[in-house]
N, C-alpha and C positions, 0 to 999 in steps of 0.2 A: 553294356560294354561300349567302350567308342569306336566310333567307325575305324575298319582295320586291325583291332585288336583280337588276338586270338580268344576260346571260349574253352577254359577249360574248367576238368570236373573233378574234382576229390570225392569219391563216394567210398565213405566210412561204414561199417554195417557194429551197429551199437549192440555194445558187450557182445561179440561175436561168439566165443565160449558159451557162455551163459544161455545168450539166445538159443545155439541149438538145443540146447539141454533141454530148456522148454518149449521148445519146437517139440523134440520126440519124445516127452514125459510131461507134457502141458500142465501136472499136477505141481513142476516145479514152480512153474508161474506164478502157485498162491499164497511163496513165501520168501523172506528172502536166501535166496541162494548164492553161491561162488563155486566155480571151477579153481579148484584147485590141485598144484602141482603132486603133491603128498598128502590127502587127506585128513590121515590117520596121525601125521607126523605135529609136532608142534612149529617145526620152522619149516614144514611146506608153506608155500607159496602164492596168491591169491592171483590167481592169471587172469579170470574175467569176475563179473558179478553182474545179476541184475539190477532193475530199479532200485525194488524192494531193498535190496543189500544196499544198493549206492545211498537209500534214506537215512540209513545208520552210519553212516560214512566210511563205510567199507569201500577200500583203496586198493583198487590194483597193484603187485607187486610186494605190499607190504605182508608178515606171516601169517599163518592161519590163527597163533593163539594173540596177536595184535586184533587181527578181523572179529575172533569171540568176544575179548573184550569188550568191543561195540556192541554186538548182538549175540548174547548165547546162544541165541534159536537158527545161529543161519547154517545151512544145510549145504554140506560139500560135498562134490563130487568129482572123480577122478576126470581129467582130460579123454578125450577122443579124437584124436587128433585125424583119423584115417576119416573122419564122419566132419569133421569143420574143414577138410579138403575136400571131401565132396562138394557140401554143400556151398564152398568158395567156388568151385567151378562153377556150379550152378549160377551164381550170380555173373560170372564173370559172361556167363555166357548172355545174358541180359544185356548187361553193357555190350557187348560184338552185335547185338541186334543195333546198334545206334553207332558206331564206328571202330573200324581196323583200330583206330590207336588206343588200344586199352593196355595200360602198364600196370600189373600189380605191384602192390608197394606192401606188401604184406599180406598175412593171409586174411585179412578182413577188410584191406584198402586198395580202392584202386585210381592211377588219374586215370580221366576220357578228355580228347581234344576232340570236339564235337562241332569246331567250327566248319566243316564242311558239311553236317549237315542240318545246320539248321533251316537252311533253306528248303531241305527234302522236307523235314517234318510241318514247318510252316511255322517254328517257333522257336522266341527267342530264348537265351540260356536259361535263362530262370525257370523258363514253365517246362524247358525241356527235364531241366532236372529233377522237378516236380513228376513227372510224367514218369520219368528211370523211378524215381523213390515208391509212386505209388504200384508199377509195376512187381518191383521185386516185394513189396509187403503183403501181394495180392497172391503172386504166383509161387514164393518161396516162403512166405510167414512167418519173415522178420523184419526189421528196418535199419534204414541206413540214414544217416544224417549227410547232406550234400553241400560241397561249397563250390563256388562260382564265382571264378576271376578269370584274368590276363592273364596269366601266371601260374605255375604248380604249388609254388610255396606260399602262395596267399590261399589260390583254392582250399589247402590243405587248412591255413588257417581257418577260413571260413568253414570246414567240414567241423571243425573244433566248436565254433560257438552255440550253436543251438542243438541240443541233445536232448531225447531222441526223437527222428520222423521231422526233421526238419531241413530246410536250406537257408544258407546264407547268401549273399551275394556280394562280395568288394570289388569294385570299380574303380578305374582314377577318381573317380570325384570323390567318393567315400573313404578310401584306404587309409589316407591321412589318421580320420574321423575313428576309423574304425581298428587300423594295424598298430597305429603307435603307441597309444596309448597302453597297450596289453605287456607283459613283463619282458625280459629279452628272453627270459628260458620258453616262451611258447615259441620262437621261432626254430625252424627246421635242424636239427641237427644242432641244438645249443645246451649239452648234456647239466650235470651239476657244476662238474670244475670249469667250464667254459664260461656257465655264469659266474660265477665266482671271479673268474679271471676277468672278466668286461666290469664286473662295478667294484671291483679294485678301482678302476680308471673311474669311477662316476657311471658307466653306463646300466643303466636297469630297466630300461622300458627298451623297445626296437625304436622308436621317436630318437632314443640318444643316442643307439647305434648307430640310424640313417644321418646323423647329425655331426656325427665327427667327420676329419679329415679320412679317407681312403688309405690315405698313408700311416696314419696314424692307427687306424684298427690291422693292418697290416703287421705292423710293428708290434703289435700286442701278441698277434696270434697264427703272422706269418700267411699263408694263403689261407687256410680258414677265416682269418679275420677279414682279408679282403673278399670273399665270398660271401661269408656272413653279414658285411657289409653289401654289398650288392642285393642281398635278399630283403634285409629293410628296405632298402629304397626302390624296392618292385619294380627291379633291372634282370631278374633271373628269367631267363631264356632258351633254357632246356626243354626239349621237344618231348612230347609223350612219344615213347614208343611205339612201333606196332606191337600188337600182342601175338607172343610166342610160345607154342607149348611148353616146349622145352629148349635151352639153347646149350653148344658143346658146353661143357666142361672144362676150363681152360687153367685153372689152377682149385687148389681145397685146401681153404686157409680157416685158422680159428683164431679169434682173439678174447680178452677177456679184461676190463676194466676192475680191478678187485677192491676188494671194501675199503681196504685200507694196505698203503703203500708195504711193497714186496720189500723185505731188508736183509734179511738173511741167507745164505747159500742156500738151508731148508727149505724156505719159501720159495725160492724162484725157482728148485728142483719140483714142488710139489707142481705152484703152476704149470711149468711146462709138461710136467709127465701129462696135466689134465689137458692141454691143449694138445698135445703130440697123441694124446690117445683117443681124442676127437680127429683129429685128421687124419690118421691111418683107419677107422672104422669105414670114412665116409669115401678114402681112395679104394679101400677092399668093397665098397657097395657099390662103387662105378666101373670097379671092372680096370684101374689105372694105378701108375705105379710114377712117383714123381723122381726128377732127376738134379732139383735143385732145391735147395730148402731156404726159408726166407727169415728172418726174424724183425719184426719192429717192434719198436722200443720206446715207453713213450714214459716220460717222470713227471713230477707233480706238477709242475710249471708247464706241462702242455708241450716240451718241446721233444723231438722224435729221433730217433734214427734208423733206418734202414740198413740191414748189410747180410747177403747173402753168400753162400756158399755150392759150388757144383759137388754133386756125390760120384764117388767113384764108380757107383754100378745103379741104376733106377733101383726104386723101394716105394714099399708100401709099411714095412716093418715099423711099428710102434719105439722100437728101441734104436733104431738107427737113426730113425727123427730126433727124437729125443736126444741122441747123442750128439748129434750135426747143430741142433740148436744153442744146447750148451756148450760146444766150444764157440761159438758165435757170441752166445753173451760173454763166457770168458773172456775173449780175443777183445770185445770191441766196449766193457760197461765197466768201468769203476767199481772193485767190491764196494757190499756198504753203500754205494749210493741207490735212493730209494727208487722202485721201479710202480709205474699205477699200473700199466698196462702193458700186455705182452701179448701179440700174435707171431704165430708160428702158419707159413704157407706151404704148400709142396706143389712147386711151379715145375716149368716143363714137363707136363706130365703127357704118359703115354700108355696106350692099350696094353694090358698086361700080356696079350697074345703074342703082341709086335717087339715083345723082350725076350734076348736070347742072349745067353751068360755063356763063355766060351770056358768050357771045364779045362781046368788047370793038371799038371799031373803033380803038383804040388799041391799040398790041402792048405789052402790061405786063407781059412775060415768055412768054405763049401758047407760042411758039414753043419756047422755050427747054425748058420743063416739057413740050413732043412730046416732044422729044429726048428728056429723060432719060427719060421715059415708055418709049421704044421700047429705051434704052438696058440701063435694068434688066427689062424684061421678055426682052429678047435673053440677060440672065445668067441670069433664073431658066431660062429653057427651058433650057441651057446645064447648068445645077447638075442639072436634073432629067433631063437624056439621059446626062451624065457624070458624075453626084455631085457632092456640094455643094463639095467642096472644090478642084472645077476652077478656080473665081475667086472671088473677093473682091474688094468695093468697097473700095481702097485700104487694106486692113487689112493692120498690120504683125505679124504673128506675135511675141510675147514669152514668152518659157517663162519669166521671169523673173515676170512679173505674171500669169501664168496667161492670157492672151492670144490667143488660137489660130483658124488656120483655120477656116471654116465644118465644122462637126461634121454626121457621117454621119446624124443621127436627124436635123435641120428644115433644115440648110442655115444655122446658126451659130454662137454661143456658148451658152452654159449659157442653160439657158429663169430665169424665174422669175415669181412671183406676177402674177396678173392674168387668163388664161388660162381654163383649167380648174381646177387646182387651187383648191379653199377651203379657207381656216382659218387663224388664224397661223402666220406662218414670223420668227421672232425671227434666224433665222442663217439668210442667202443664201435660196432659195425657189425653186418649180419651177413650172412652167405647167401639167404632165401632171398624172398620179395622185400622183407623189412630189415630194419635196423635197429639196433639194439644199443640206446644214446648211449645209455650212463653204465654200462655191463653191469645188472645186479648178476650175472651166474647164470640166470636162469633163462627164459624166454615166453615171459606175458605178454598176453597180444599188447599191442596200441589201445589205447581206448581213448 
């Protein structure tokens, strides 16, 4: 790195799923295997894989009877999600041996800004990362691939290139050499329509992103494109965090990129009943009840809108979201015209204890919101003795739209923006550590 420049870390832990599988069943290691979402199912889902799989060309993401295809022999197994948090903490706790700013960026990624201590250890970024890699494969009994730059969004590239048990390293002198040349979809947050939408204009590599005018990628893509732009040209400047247990709760938002554009009244009820029934699971599991409901709105062209509404009384109710949002889209979308993506948030929100409803001597629904009151809390207990995907508020399963039952990590659809995660998400967005570029529905790790 050049003198003065920051030393940061992308530490990736390869095919995270997979690996613990064979961490705690070492027998999986001697074939290939995948984590996958539904097993048993034909359009479950392929969330991690080992080597072995990866030699058949088994793909993250894509379904389980695409992955047979390639290999009939390879061997699925359900997620464990409560057992690859564990062992994330575990790692994470590695990196807190080498510095305060450790930021998860998913459950299998994290940056380290490790420029203060290099000088403790007596070494510089490379060997240090070396040092992190052979630590966690020594002490936890898996591996991580490392990158190493000025920057998070090169780091991260660099954690991309050599897979697995390796480090890369981009430096000014190299990045040129090394960033531009690679497609524009490997940079950060550049989902499928976003590439698509840049080599419309000619851009296909990051070299012809960092090469336009500013103004000019702006005008394509609005401040994503001027961000996007700033990331080619290794100008991003975001700090790692310190690392945080846990931090408030400040809104519980879901969104959802769908296969193919939303058109009909049907469709955009189904979406939203699946996003409106992820976000009341996840305000009844923090204990919060939100006071304003959000909707954005985003169509094929990438362009968005925002428009929110205050509720007459805080909620947590699956059906009141659901209502709040649909007159939102009514009020403010064109019938008929196509929709890709839809998130639904439930902002201002507040401790369910610290809500007190001033009984009426009129019945102006009271009764009615017990009900469903008793109603949806009868499913969460339900979802949480039997897994979430025992019921569903009226949600109709569409493999065609990406659609899908309440998912094994919160109890529904794909998370997104609002949550926990911070920072821009130009393509779909995730509540956890990660982000979820191109919304398949579901939630495979990074790899």
């Amino acid at each position: 790195m050049a003198q003065g420049d920051r030393v940061i870390l992308h530490c990736d832990a390869n095919g995270f799923y997979a690996s613990v599988e064979c961490l705690d069943n070492p027998a999986l290691g001697q074939a290939p295997m995948a984590v996958a979402g539904d097993p048993e199912g034909r359009h479950g889902v392929i969330l991690a894989k080992n080597e072995l799989a990866k030699g058949y060309g088994v793909k993250t993401a894509e379904t389980v009877w695409q992955a047979r295809r390639k290999c009939p022999q390879l061997v699925l197994v359900p997620p464990r999600h409560s057992r690859y948090r564990e062992i994330s903490r575990l790692v994470n706790k590695i990196y807190l041996q080498y510095t305060s700013q450790v930021e998860p960026f998913g459950i299998d990624e994290s940056f380290l800004d490790v420029t203060g201590s290099l000088a403790l250890f007596g070494l510089d970024g490379e060997a240090l990362a070396h040092r992190i890699r052979l630590q966690v494969k020594e002490q936890i009994g898996i591996t991580i691939s490392v990158g190493v730059s000025f920057n998070k969004v090169f780091a991260k590239l660099g954690s991309d290139m050599k897979k697995p048990d390796a480090v890369t390293v981009i430096s000014r002198e190299n990045y040129r050499d090394k960033v531009w040349p690679l497609p524009v979809s490997a940079l950060l947050f550049v989902g499928g329509a976003t590439r698509q939408a840049l080599e419309r204009h000619g851009v296909n590599t990051i070299g012809d992103l960092a090469g336009v005018d500013r103004e000019e990628a702006a005008g394509w893509l609005g401040k994503s494109g001027e961000m996007l732009w700033h990331y080619a040209r290794g100008l991003d400047e975001e700090p790692v965090k310190e690392y945080v247990q846990a931090e408030p709760v400040k809104s519980v938002g879901n969104g959802m990129t769908f296969r193919r554009d939303l058109l009909t009244e049907e469709e955009i009820r189904g979406g939203v009943r699946a996003l409106t029934d992820e976000v009341a699971f996840r305000l009844r599991r923090y204990g919060l009840k939100c006071r304003t409901v959000q909707v954005h709105i985003k169509d094929p062209a990438l362009k968005t809108i925002s428009r929110q509404t205050t509720l007459a009384r805080p909620t947590r109710l699956q059906r009141e979201l659901y209502r709040a949002a649909m007159e939102l889209i009514h009020a403010h979308w064109r019938p008929g015209a196509p929709i890709r993506a839809l998130t639904v948030t439930g902002a201002g929100v507040i401790p369910d204890q610290e809500v007190y409803e001033q009984l009426s001597l009129l019945d102006d629904g009271q009764e009615a919101r017990r009900r469903q009151e008793r109603l949806e809390e009868a499913v969460y207990q339900l979802r949480l003795k039997h897994g979430p995907g025992v019921i569903a508020m009226g949600l109709p399963p569409d493999q065609t739209l990406g659609i899908k039952p309440p998912s094994p990590q919160s109890g529904g659809a794909t998370p997104a923006p609002g949550e926990e995660k911070k920072g821009p998400a130009p393509e779909g967005g995730g509540d956890g550590p990660g982000v979820d570029q191109e919304g398949n529905g579901s939630g495979p790790e990074g790899e």
